[in-house]
Phi, psi and omega in degrees: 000147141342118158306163169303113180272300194231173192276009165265040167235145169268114166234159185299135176290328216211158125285170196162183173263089206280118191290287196211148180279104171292342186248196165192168204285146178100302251254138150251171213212153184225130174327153171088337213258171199251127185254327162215162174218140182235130166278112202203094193086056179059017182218132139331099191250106186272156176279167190216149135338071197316321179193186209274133166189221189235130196276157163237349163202181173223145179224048151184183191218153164338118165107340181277134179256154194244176139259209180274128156103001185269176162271155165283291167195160173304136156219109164242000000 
């Protein structure tokens, strides 16, 4: 993964293991709503939508490990 670049990136909370991706590019997304779940210390984190908009990439995939701070995936 990428570092964050810019402020339309879902970037990672935490480290960890992305288990599973909910969107895909093109999808629309609602603040709030879970985009991933990433594994980190045995427990399940699903990730959230910061605010409502379109995803336009993902930059990582089921099976990948991530750190804090990388990016996830695009919203504008």
């Amino acid at each position: 993964p990428k570092p964050a670049a810019a402020s339309k990136s879902v970037v990672s909370p935490l480290p960890g293991s992305v288990i599973s991706v909910a969107v895909k590019v093109g999808d629309a997304v609602k603040r709030g709503q879970a985009v991933m779940v990433i594994e980190s210390m045995k427990m399940e984190n699903n990730i959230p939508s910061p605010r409502d908009g379109k995803v336009t990439a993902i930059h990582v995939a089921a099976g990948q490990g991530v750190m804090q701070g990388d990016a996830l995936i695009d919203i504008e």
